[in-house]
C-alpha angles and dihedrals in degrees: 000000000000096000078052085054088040096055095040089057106045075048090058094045088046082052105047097035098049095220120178111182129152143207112265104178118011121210115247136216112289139193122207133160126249107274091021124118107236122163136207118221123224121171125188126195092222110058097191090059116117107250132192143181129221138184132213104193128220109280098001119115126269095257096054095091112164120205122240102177134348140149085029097301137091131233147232129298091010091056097071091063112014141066156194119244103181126175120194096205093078106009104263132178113171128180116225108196111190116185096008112199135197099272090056092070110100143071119334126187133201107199134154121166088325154039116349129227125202130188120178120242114220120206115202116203090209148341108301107261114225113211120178135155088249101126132163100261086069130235126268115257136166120336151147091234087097073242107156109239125245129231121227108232118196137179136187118189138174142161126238155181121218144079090269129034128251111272105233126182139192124234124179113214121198127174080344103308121119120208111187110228110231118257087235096068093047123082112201122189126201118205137156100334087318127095124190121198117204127206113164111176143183117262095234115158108257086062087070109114098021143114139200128234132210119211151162110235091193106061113116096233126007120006118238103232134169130206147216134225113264112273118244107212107213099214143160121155121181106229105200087204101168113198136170114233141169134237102275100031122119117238126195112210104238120219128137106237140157123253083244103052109092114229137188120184137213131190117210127200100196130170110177119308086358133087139156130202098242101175137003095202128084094249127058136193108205132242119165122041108245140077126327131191131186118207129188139221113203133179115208102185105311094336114097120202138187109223120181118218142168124018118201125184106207120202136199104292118269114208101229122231106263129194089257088049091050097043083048099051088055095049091049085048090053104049085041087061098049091049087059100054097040078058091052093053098047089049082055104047084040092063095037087049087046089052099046093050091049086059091045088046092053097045093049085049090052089049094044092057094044083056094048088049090049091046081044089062104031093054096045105129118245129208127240118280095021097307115157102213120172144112079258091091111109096183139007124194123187115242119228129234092273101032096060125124119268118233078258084078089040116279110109099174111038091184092066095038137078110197127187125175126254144175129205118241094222103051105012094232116157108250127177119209116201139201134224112217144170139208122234121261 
């Protein structure tokens, strides 16, 4: 048979020439739709080796090998449709496959004198197809409407020729960031030239607005892929958030819930057994002091729930401290404390100035009675002829004949006066009172 010929001669050439030449970069498996252009790498350390392709078709034995190039030339029917890119710098050999068709799926092998590498070639009949239960209507998430969740099934399914199936994956995208689902989660199934990759997921909320994508991770150039329609979260969480507010403050009703849920609001002032509608918007600007409280009216699909939301206890309004009040409150502080000041020091100055005008007071006093007790001298009656005469007079002694004054003190006739001596209380002076007398006729 001539590939029995063919391999017996690339073995004698192996053998006479002592070549020893390995493999520097394998091919690896590769996926590629029916009518692409895909290409399988092969790399040699020794550039000048003689190097050659072969093909073990799907479903053929392991000895039907075909081959696709050897001894520099290509063959038929490869030759229509490949061919050979070598580069002599670092020993490549690389197989370019154009309008690749179903029989080409199947093992391919680089080889020259020494160790062979194989990758395996998939064919894909067409593009994955992506199915799912998202629909328009949503899905049903979490909720406080006692609602039962939803799962998000998806499947991703495409046929196939080749020894091994298509290795698909599922990524979610949302606001254009892809985040790969792990292979763990997901549960492919093989079967007859068709494979079918299942990924069923909870509806939790951060899933809302996005979609899912199908795709191969082993093409050569662009990954066929497939996509879903966006998913609708149907969502509305009570959120039992409790505030303190005051009259005249605005208030937003607080719930998690989908874009596609559909929501009215109320706000209710309520005190015991009475309440009053106040506002059928979300938001509310208050304007009684109590209790508040927002319900909800969501519809889920075609189920419609009350949920009750945010309570808010409004007080009596506090003007807030602006930057003017507070501008205001230091200056009055300020000028508070200098009037303070400005008291203490009056009260000093008041007590300094009291107590200067006591000590002038007293002195004045002093003075004024230095000045009485000099008028009081100096206004003491006298007698005639030089008598002192008052009630001044502490003592009085009675001269003797010959101790009397002499007219000198005052006497001139000592015949006619009676003297006795004296002194004055106040400033102790000597003083003589005498006495006019006559004798008897």
């Amino acid at each position: 048979m001539i590939f029995d010929r063919r391999c017996v001669v690339l073995l004698l050439w192996a053998v006479f020439n002592g070549v020893d030449s390995s493999i520097i970069r394998r091919p690896e498996d590769t996926e590629v739709r029916v009518g692409d252009s895909t290409y399988l790498n092969c790399s040699f350390s020794d550039a000048s080796a003689p190097k050659s392709w072969y093909h073990y078709p799907v479903g053929k034995g392991a000895n039907e090998l075909r081959y696709v190039y050897a001894y520099d030339q290509l063959y038929a029917p490869y030759d229509e449709r490949f061919r050979i890119d070598t580069t002599s710098s670092d020993g490549a050999s690389n197989l370019i496959m154009n309008r690749v068709e179903s029989p080409d799926a199947g093992r391919y092998v680089c080889q020259n004198n020494g160790e062979p590498a194989t990758a395996q070639l998939i064919v894909l009949e067409s593009t994955p197809r992506c199915m799912s239960n998202i629909d328009s209507n949503g899905l049903v998430g979490s909720n406080s409407c006692g609602l039962e969740k939803e799962k998000i099934q998806l499947l991703c399914v495409v046929s196939y020729s080749g020894n091994i199936p298509p290795k698909l994956q599922w990524t979610r995208v949302k606001n254009g960031k892809a985040s790969a689902i792990d292979d763990s989660l997901l549960s492919c199934l093989p079967s007859d030239g068709r494979i079918a990759c299942n990924y069923t997921t909870e509806t939790d909320i951060e899933l809302d607005g996005s979609h899912f994508v199908c795709q191969t991770s082993r093409a050569a150039n662009t990954q066929y892929h497939c996509s879903t329609e966006s998913v609708r979260i149907l969502y509305s969480i009570e959120n039992k958030t409790r505030i303190a507010k005051s009259v005249g403050d605005e208030v937003t009703c607080s719930i998690a819930n989908s874009s596609s849920s559909d929501c009215s609001y109320s706000w209710i002032w309520f005190d015991g057994d009475l309440e009053e509608t106040v506002s059928k918007n979300a938001t509310l600007v208050i304007d009684r002091e109590g209790l508040h409280r927002c319900e909800a009216r969501c519809s889920i699909k075609d189920f419609v729930c009350r949920v009750s939301t945010t309570l808010v206890k409004a007080s009596a309004t506090t003007a807030p401290l602006t930057t003017n009040t507070t501008t205001g409150l230091i200056i009055g502080c300020v000028i508070l404390g200098v009037s303070f000041i400005c008291l203490c020091a009056f009260v000093v100055i008041k007590m300094i100035r009291s107590k200067t005008v006591d000590d002038l007071n007293a002195v004045i006093k002093a003075k004024n009675e230095e000045i009485d007790e000099l008028r009081n001298q100096a206004t003491r009656p006298t007698a005639s002829r030089g008598l002192l005469v008052g009630t001044d007079i502490e003592a009085m002694e009675t001269y003797s004949d010959d101790d009397q004054p002499s007219t000198s003190n005052g006497c001139d006739d000592q015949k006619e006066w009676t003297c006795k001596k004296c002194t004055f209380r106040n400033t102790g002076q000597r003083c003589q009172v005498c006495e006019q007398h006559r004798e008897s006729q």
